[in-house]
C-alpha positions in Angstrom: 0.0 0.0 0.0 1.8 3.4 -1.1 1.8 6.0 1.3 -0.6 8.6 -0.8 -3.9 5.0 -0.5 -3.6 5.7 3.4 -6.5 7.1 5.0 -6.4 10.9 6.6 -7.2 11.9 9.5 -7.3 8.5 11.8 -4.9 8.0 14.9 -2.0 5.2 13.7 0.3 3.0 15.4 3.2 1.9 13.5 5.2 -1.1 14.3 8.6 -1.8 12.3 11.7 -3.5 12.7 10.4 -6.7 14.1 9.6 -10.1 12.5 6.3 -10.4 11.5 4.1 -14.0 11.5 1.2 -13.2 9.6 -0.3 -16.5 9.7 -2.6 -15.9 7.0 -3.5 -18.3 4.3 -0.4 -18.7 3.1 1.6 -18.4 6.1 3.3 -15.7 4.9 6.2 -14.0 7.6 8.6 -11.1 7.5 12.0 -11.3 8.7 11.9 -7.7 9.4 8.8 -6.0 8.5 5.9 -3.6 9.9 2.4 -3.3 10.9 0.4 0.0 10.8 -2.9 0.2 12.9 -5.2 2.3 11.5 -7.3 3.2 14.5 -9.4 -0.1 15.6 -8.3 -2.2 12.7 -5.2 -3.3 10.6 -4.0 -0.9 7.7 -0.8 -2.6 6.1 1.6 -5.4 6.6 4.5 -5.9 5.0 8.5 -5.5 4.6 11.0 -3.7 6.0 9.8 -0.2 7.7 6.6 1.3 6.9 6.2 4.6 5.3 7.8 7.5 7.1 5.2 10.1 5.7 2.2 8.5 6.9 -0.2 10.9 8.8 -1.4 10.8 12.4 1.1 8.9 13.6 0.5 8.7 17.6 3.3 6.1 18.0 5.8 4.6 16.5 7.6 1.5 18.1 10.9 0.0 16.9 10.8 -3.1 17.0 13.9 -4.9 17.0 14.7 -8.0 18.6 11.0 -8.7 18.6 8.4 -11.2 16.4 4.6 -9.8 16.1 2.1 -12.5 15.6 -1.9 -12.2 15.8 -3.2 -12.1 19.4 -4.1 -15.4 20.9 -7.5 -16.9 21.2 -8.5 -19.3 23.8 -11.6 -20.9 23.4 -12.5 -22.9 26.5 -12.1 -22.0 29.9 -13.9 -21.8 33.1 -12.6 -19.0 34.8 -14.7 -19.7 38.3 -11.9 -22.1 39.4 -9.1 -20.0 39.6 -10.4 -20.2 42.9 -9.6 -23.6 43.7 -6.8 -24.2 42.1 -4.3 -26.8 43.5 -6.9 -29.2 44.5 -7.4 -32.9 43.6 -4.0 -33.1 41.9 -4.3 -36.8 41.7 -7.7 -37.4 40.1 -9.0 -38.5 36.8 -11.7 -36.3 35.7 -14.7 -37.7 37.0 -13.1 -38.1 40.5 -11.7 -35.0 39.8 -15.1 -33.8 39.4 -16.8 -35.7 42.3 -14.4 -34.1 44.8 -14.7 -30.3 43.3 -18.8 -29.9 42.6 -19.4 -29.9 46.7 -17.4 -26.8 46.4 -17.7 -24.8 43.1 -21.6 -25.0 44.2 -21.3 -22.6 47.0 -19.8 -19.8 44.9 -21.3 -16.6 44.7 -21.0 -13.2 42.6 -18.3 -12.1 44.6 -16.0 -14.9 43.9 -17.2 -15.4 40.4 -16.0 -12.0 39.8 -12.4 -12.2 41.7 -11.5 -15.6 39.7 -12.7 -14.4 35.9 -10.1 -11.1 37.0 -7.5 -13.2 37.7 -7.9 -15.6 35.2 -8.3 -12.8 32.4 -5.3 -10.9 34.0 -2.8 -13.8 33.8 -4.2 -14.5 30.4 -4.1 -11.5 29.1 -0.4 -10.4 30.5 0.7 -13.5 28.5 -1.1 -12.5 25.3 -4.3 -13.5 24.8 -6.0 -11.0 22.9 -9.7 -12.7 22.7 -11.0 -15.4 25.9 -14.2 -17.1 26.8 -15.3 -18.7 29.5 -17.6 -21.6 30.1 -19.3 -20.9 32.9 -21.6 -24.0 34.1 -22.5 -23.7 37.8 -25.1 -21.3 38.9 -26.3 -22.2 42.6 -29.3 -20.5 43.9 -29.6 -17.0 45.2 -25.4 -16.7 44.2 -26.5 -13.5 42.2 -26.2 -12.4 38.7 -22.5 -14.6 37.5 -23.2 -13.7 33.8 -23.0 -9.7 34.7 -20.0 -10.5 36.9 -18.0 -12.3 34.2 -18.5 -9.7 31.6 -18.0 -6.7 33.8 -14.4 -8.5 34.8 -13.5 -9.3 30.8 -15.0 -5.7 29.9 -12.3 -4.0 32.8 -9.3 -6.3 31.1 -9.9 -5.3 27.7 -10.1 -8.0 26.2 -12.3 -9.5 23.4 -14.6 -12.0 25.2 -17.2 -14.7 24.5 -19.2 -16.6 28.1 -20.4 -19.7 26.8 -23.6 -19.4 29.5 -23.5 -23.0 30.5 -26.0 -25.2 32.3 -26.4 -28.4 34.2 -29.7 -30.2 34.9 -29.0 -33.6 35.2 -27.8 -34.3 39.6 -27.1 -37.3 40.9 -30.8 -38.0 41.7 -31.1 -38.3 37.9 -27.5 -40.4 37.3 -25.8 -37.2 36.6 -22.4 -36.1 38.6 -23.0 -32.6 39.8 -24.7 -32.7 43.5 -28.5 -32.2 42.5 -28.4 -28.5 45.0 -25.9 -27.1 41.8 -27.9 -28.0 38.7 -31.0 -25.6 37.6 -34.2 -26.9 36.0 -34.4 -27.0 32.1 -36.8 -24.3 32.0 -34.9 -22.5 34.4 -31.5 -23.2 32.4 -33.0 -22.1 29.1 -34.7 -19.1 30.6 -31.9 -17.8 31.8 -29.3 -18.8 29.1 -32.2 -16.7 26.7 -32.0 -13.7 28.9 -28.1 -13.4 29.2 -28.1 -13.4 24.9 -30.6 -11.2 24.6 -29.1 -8.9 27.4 -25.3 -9.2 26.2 -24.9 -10.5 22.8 -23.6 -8.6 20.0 -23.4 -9.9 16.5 -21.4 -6.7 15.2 -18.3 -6.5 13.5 -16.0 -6.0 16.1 -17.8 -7.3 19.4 -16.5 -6.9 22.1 -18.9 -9.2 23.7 -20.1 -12.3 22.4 -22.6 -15.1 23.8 -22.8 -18.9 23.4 -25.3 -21.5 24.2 -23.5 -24.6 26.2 -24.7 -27.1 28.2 -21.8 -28.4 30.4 -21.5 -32.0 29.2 -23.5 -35.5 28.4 -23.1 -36.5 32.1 -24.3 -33.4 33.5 -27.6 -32.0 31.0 -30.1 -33.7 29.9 -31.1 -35.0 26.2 -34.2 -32.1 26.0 -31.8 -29.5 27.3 -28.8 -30.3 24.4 -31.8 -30.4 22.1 -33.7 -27.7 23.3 -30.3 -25.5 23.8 -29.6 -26.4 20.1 -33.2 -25.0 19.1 -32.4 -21.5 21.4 -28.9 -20.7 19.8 -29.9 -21.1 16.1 -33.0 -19.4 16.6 -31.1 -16.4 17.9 -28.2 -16.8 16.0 -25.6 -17.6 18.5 -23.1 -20.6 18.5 -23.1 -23.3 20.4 -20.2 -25.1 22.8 -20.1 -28.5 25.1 -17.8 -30.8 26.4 -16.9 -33.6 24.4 -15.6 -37.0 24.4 -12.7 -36.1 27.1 -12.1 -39.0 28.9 -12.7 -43.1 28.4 -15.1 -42.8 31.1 -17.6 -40.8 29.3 -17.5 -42.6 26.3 -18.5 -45.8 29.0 -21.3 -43.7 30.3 -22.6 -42.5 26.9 -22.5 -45.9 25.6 -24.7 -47.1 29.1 -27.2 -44.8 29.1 -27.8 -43.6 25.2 -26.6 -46.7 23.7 -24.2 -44.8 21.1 -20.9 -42.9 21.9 -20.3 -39.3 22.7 -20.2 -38.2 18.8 -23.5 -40.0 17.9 -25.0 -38.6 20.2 -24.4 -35.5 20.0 -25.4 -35.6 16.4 -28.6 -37.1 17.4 -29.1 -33.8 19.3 -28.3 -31.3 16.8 -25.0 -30.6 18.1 -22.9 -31.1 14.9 -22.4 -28.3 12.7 -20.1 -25.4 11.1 -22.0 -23.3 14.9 -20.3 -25.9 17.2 -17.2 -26.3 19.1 -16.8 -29.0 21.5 -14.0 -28.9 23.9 -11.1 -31.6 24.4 -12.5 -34.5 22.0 -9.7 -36.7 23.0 -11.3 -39.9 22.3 -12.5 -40.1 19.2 -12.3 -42.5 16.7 -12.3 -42.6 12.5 -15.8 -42.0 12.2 -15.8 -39.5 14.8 -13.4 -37.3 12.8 -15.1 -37.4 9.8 -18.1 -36.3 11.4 -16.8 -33.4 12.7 -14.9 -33.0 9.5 -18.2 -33.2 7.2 -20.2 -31.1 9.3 -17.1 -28.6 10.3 -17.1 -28.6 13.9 -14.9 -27.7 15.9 -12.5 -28.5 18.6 -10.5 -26.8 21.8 -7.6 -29.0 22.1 -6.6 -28.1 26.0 -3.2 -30.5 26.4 -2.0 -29.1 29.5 -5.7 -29.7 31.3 -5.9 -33.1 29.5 -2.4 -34.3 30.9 -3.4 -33.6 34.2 -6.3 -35.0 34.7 -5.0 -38.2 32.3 -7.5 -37.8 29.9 -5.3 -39.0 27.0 -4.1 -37.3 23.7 -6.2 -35.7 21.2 -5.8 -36.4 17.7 -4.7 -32.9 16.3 -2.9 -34.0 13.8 -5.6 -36.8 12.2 -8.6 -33.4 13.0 -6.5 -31.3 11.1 -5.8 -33.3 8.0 -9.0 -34.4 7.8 -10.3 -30.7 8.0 -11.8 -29.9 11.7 -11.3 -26.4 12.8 -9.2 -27.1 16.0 -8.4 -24.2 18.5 -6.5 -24.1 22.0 -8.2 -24.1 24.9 -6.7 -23.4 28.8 -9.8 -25.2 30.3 -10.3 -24.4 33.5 -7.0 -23.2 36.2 -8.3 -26.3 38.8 -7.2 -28.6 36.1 -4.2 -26.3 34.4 -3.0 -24.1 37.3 -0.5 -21.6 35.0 -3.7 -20.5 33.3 -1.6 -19.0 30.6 -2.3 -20.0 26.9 1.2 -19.1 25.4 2.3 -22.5 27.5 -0.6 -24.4 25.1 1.9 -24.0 21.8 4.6 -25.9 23.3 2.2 -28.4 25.2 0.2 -28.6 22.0 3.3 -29.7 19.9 5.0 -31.9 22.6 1.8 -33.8 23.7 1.2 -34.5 20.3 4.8 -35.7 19.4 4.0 -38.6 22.3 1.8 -39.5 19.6 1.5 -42.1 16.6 2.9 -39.7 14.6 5.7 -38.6 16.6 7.8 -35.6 15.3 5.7 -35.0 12.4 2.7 -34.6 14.5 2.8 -30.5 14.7 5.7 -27.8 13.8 5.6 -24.2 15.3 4.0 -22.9 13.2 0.9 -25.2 13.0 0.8 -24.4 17.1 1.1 -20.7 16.4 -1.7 -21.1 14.0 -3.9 -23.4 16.9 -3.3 -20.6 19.5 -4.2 -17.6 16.8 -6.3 -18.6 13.5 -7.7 -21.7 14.2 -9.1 -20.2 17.5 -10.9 -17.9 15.3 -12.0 -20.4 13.3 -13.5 -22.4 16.3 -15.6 -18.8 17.8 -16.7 -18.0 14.4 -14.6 -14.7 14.1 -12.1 -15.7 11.2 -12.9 -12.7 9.2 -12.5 -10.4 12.3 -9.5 -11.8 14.1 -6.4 -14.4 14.1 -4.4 -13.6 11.8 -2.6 -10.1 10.5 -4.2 -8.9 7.4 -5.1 -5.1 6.3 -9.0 -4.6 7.4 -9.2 -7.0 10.1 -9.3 -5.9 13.3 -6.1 -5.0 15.4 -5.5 -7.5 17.9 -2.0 -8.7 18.1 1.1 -9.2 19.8 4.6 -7.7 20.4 7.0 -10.9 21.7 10.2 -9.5 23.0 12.8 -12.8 22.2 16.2 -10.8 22.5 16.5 -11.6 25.9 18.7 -14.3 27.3 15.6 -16.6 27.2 15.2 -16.5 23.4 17.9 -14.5 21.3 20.2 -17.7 20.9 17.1 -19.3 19.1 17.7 -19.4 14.9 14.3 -18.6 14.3 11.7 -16.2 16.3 8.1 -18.8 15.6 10.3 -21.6 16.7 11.6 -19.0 20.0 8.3 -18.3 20.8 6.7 -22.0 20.5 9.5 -24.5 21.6 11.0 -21.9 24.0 10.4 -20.3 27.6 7.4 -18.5 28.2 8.0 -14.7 26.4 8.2 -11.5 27.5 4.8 -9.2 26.2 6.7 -5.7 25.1 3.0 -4.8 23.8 -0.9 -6.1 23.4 -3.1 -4.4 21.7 -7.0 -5.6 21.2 -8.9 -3.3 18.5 -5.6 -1.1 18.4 -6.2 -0.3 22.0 -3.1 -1.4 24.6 -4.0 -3.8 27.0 -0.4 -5.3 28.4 2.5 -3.5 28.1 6.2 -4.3 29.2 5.1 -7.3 31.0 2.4 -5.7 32.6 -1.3 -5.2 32.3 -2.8 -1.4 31.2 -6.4 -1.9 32.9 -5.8 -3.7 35.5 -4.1 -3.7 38.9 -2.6 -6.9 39.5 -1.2 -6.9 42.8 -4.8 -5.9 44.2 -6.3 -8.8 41.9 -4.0 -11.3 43.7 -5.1 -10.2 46.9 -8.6 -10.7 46.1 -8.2 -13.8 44.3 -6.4 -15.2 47.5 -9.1 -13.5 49.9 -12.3 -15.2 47.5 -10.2 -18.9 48.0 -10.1 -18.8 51.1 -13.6 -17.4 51.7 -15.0 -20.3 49.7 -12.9 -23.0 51.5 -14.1 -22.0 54.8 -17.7 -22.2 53.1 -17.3 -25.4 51.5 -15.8 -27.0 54.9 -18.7 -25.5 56.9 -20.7 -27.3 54.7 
């Protein structure tokens, strides 16, 4: 773009100097190139230094010794349990699960609002540009969660979809959840309605966006899937669950619906190009094709599924076959760091303990996971995840010229295989959210404090009974 096609009279930030990762369709990257920011969106990327007659310049940063990718995406989370965290280290999921419910069902607003700060703080320090958050657990008289979670993502900065979960299947009914933390399916969808008619915004550039999700197959019921699927394509809104995570699910799909997890889901409604299902670690042939032929997608979570030794997704078999697959934290009692930048490495490594060992995932296919194919998997593509002129200006400034990274050849390869780098600069929408290390919006010293204040309230709770 010559100098002369820019536009007048809109605030700029120009980047220069620095590698550039594009990760558009071609993968195309920039040794040392630039990036102007054209007030909310992308104006140019491209080689070597940008034009030094451009017009309402506010800022111009050098930088060198730095790579600039698209922000990343995570799309599954649950940010209410960054208030237990630490707990039930040595479970598999449904014990996990079994030991944790007692306790996640006596949060209130108060805590739901501490833990989505300090989960969006330590994401968003470490360069996530766009989260979500399933949130599943809404005990009686706890006050209004939903409001909470946005007002938290709204102080951060960052883009944000809540996947407004539900549960109504207890353990009266042969579900997991303790029957005092589910809500009735009229009750469930209700509420779910309200909360996407309240917050949802179908604009170019949202800030704000809402999903429908039931929590899981053990946990809803067949009419609320079904009915859930009705509710988001009625309004227009996408739809998320949890899917085919452990060996034990598929067991209990199999006992009480007589198919697996994938079957039934599809028997629901909930395959399609408007789904993403998080984890998906045990799935077979047919499953992938499934997905692949409808075009749902995936959050692949590696750290969360490690832990809790759910197994290893098959990324590399989703993504030749043509599933949209994005990362996912999950939730901090099941991947304590919280960050997603640790996902890239996790994602390549798990997967490299697979069948198809080191050709299972390069860098860049994990950059891509954490950025594009996030986008992909919230339905934002042509808004986000990737650095292109018109789409929006969410990206990242990776400082890799400190001891950590500048020995490393090549900056994708620093930033993937390498230690956790430094954040020099965040922007969502052209607006700086992390600086130097450091979050803009946010104090994070006083969100510690409450974070740590909020645990401990909710222990004390939970052991009072």
């Amino acid at each position: 773009m010559a100098a002369s096609q820019y536009a007048q009279g809109v605030e700029r930030i120009v980047i220069e100097n620095c590698a550039v990762a594009t990760v558009d369709a071609d993968d195309t990257e920039y040794p040392s190139g630039h990036v102007v920011v054209a007030g909310s969106t992308i104006e140019s990327v491209g080689p070597g230094k940008a034009p030094e007659n451009l017009q309402d310049v506010v800022r111009r940063i050098d930088g060198t010794g730095h790579l600039v990718t698209p922000g990343l995406v995570n799309t599954h989370h649950h940010f209410y349990q960054w208030i237990t965290r630490g707990l039930a280290t040595d479970h598999n999921l449904f014990n996990w699960l079994v030991a944790l419910y007692p306790t996640w069902a006596r949060i209130d607003e108060q805590m739901v609002y501490a833990a989505a700060q300090g989960s969006l703080a330590m994401m968003a320090r470490g360069g996530v540009t766009t989260a979500m958050d399933h949130h599943y657990v809404f005990p009686r008289g706890s006050g209004d969660l939903s409001g909470a979670i946005i007002r938290a993502a709204s102080e951060t900065g960052v883009r944000f979809t809540l996947a407004r979960g539900s549960m109504d299947r207890g353990e009266s009914d042969g579900g997991l959840p303790p029957d005092f933390a589910v809500e009735t399916l009229e009750g469930a969808l209700g509420a779910t309605e309200e909360t996407v008619d309240r917050y949802h915004d179908a604009s170019f550039g949202a800030m704000t966006q809402i999903a429908v999700a039931p929590c899981s197959p053990f946990s809803v019921t067949t009419e609320l899937l079904k009915q859930g699927a009705d509710l988001a394509r009625r309004k227009g809104v996408r739809l998320h669950t949890h899917g085919s995570e452990t060996v034990e699910e598929e067991k209990f799909c199999h006992e009480l619906f007589g198919m697996g997890p994938t079957d039934y889901f599809e028997s629901t409604g909930w395959l399609g190009e408007d789904v993403w299902m998080a984890h998906c670690v045990h799935m077979n042939d047919s499953d992938i094709a499934a997905f692949a032929r409808t075009r749902t997608g995936v959050a692949h979570c590696p750290s969360s599924n490690a832990r809790l030794a759910a197994g290893i997704a098959r990324v590399p078999d989703m993504l030749a076959a043509g599933v949209p697959v994005g990362l996912g934290v999950d939730g901090t009692a099941s991947n304590e760091s919280g960050e997603l930048h640790t996902e890239l490495r996790n994602a390549l490594l798990i997967n490299r303990l697979g069948p198809h060992r080191e050709a299972a995932l390069n860098a860049r296919q994990a950059l891509r996971l954490g950025t594009y194919g996030g986008a992909q998997v919230l339905g934002r593509a042509a808004e986000i995840g990737s650095l292109e002129p018109g789409k929006l200006a969410d990206l990242v400034l990776w400082k890799l010229d400190t001891l950590a990274h500048a020995s490393i050849a090549d900056p994708v390869t620093a930033l993937v295989f390498g230690a956790a780098a430094p954040v020099t600069l965040s922007l969502v929408g052209g607006r700086p959210v992390a600086e130097n290390g450091g979050l803009l919006h946010v104090d994070e010293d006083a969100v510690a404090r409450s974070t740590r204040h909020e645990a401990q309230r909710l222990a004390r709770i939970a052991e009072e009974g």
